[in-house]
N, C-alpha and C positions, 0 to 999 in steps of 0.2 A: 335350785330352780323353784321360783314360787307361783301357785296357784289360785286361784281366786276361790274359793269353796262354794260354787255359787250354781243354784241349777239352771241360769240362767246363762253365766257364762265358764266354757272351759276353754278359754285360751289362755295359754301361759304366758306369764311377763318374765321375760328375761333383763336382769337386772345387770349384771356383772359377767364381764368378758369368761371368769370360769364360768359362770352356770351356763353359756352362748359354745362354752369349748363341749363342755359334759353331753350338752344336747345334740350336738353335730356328732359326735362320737356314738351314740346311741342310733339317731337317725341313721347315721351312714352305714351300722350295722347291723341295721337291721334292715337293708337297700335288698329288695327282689331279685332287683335285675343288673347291679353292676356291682362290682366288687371291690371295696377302699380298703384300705389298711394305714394304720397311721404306727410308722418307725420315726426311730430318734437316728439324728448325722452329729456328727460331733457340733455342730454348730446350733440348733435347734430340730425343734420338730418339723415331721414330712408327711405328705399324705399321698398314696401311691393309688394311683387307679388303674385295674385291670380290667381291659378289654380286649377281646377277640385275638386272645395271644400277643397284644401289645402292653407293653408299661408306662404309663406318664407319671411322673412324680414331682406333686407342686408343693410351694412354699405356702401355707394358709396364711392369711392376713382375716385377723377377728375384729370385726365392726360391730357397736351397739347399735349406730343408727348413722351407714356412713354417706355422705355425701359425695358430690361427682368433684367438692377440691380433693378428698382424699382415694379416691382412684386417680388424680394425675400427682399424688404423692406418690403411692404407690407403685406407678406405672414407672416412675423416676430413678425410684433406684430397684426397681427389679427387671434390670436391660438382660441379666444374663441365668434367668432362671423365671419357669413357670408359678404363676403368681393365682392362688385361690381366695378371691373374697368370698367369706363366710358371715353371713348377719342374721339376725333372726326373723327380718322379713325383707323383700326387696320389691320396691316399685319395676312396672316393666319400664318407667323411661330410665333406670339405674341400669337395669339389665341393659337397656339398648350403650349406654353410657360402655359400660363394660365391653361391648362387641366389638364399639368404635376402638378403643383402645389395645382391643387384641388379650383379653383379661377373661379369665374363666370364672364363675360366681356358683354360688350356693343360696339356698337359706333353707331354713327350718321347717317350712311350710311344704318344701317340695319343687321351688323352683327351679332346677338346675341349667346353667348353660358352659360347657364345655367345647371349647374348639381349639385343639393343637394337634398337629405332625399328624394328619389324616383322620383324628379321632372327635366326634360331630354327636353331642347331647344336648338336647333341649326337650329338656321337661317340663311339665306345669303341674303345679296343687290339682290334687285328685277330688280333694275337697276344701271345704272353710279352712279358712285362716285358719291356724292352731296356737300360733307363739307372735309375739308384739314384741318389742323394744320396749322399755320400762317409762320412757317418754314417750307419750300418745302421738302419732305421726297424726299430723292435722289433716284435713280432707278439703280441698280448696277448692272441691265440686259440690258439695254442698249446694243447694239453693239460693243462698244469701251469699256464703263466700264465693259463687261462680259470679259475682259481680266484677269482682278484679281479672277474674280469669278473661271474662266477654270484655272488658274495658282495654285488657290488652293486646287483645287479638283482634278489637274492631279499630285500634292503631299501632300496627307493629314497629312502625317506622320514628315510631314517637318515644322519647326520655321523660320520663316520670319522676315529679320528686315524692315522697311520701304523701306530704299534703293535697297534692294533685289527684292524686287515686283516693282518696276519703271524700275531698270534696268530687269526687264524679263518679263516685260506687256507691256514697251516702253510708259506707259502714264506718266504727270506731278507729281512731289511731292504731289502738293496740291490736285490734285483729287485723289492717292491713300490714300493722309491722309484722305479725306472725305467721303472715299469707308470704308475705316480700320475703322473710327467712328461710320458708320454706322454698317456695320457689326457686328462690338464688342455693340451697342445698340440693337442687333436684335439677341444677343446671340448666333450666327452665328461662330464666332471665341473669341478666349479669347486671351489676355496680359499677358506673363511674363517676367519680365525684359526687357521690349521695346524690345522685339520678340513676333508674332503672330503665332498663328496655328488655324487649323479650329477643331472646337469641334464639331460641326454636320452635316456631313457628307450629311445623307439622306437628313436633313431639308434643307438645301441650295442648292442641287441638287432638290429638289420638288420643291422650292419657282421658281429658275430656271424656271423650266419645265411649272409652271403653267404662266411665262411671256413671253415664246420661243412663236414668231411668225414665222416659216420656210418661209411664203412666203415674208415676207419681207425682211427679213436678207440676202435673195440670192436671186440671179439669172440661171437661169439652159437653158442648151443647151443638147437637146436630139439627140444620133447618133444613125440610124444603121448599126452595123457592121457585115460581118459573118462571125462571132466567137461564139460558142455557150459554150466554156467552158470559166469563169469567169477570171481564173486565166491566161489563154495565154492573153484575152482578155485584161486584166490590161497590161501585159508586153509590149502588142503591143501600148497602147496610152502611157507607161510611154517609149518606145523606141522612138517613134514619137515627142512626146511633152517634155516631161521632162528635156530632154536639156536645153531647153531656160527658162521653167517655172517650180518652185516648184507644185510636180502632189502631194497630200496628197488624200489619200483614206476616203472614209467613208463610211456609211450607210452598206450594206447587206454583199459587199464584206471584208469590213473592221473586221465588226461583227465575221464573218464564217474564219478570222486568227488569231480574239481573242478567240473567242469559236464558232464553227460551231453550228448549231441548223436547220436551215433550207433555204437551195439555192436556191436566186434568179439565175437569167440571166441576172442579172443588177451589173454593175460596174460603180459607181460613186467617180469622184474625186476633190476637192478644186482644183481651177486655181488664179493666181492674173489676169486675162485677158482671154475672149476667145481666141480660136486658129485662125488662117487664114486659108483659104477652103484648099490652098495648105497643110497644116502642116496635117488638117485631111484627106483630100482625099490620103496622102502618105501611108497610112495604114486601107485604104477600109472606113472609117466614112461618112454614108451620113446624112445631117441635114434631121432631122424629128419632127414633131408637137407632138407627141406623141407617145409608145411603143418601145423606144430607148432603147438598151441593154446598152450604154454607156451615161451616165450625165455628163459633165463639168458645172461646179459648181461656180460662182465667188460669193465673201461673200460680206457684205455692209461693213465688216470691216477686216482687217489683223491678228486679234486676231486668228483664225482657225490655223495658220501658225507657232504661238509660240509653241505650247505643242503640239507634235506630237512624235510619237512614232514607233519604227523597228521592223515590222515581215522580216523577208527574203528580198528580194529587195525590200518590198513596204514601204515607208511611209505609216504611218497610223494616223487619229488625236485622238486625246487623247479619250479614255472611252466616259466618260462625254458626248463630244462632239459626239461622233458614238452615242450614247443613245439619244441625244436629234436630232437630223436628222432621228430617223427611225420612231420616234413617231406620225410625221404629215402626212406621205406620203402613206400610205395604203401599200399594195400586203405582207400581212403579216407583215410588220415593226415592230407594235406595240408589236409584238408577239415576233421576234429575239430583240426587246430593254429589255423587262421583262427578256427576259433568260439568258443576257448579265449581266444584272443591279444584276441579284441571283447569279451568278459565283461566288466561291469564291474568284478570281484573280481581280476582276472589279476594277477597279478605285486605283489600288496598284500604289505606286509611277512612276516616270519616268525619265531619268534624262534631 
């Protein structure tokens, strides 16, 4: 097992199925709180878990980097014995992958999920990542790569060919072939006939949500204006500003023209640029630190600006994206994103 000698980083690259074996053998012995032991059967190696006076004993299956076709390998011919995926790190839509199929998992970092004959573990990393696969798993939440991600999910219903998603994400061939790989490895979308679509909906919008950082992604500019109804208050910065700069709505006001549920006094909108004092003081905005009726918003990336969608005169950005900006920001958010996300409307196509 090889290390990077670096003060910067200590997570290990596991390269080779033994150094993935040697590492789990260590990990699991030196486990706190549950008790493995790994015996030989005449047929191969076993790994035995003791628990509260009960025995399970699974067959380990070693993955460097496994995907959700080979958990339905695996699942295929181990009908008549308990089956442990072991890998050096596991996404949670792998772990969910694993549950659906009734399959116990591991990884390096601490992840454990165990469910046979009454015996119920799930664990999560105490801390940082520790161990990586020797091939960099791609991150498709990225700022830039989350273009294919929002492009998918603002039409689920829709087959993609490669060239279809480059031309409407604006990134490279090779890195949407590398997004489309990984995704179709993370069971995330499926292939037919060199067309794609996404097959799970919820799972890629959670996986999403669980790597959405709000404050890095953007930057925000707070006004006060007085206006105290939402909707004049939108007209008045999309008459002022809109002109010159695509104004795309989100967060409470966007929410309340997709499905109303509960009114802020906050109008926030996507900008490619702040405004100039002139362009806001035309229409009463004074810059404030805090408690601004109105947010201008500029992103770390232009993706917000592809999948956008028409209520009445406002742009709006897609579902997806209004769900995942109300999540971080308090004053109720979290509350209008749940009630948006159960709509029956949510996330229906766009064109």
């Amino acid at each position: 097992m090889r290390s990077k000698n670096s003060a910067v980083s200590k997570v290990s690259t596991i390269r080779t199925e033994s150094e993935l074996r040697q590492a789990a053998r260590e990990m699991l012995a030196a486990d706190p709180l549950l008790s493995w032991r790994w015996t030989s059967t005449s047929r191969n190696e076993v790994l035995e878990l003791t628990l509260d006076g009960g025995k399970l004993v699974f067959e380990p299956e070693f993955f460097l980097a496994p995907t959700a076709r080979d958990l339905d390998r695996i699942r295929l011919k181990s009908q008549n014995h308990f089956t442990l995926l072991v890998a050096p790190s596991l996404s949670e839509v792998l772990v969910q992958h694993c549950r659906e199929r009734g399959m116990s998992c591991l990884d390096l970092n601490g992840r454990q999920w165990v469910r046979e004959k009454g015996t119920f573990v799930d664990r999560y990393p105490s801390g940082k990542r520790r161990f990586r696969p020797a091939l960099a798993t791609l991150d498709p939440f990225q700022p830039k790569s989350s273009r294919l991600v929002r492009a998918l999910l603002s039409q689920p219903g829709r087959q993609w060919s490669q060239r279809d998603l480059a031309v409407r994400t604006g990134l490279s061939p090779g890195l949407v072939s590398r997004l489309i790989r990984h995704l179709v490895n993370e069971g995330l979308i499926g292939e037919n006939d060199r067309a794609w679509s996404l097959l799970r909906r919820d799972a890629l919008l959670d996986a999403w949500t669980a790597h959405d950082d709000w404050s890095k992604r953007t930057s925000i500019q707070q006004y006060s204006v007085l206006e105290a109804e939402p909707e004049r208050l939108a007209q008045r910065a999309l008459d002022a500003l809109g002109s010159k700069e695509p104004l795309v709505f989100t967060q409470w006001f966007a929410a309340n023209l997709r499905y109303p549920y509960t009114s802020r006094p906050v109008v926030s909108a996507y900008m490619n640029t702040f405004p100039m004092n002139d362009q806001t003081k035309s229409f009463g905005a004074r810059r404030v630190d805090d408690g601004g009726s109105l947010w201008l918003i500029v992103p770390k990336d232009e993706g917000v600006f592809r999948e956008t969608q028409q209520v009445g005169r406002f742009t709006l950005a897609c579902d997806a994206q209004i769900y995942l900006d109300l999540l971080q920001v308090g004053l109720r958010g979290p509350d209008q994103a749940k009630a948006l996300r159960e709509w029956a409307e949510f996330g229906k196509d766009i064109a």
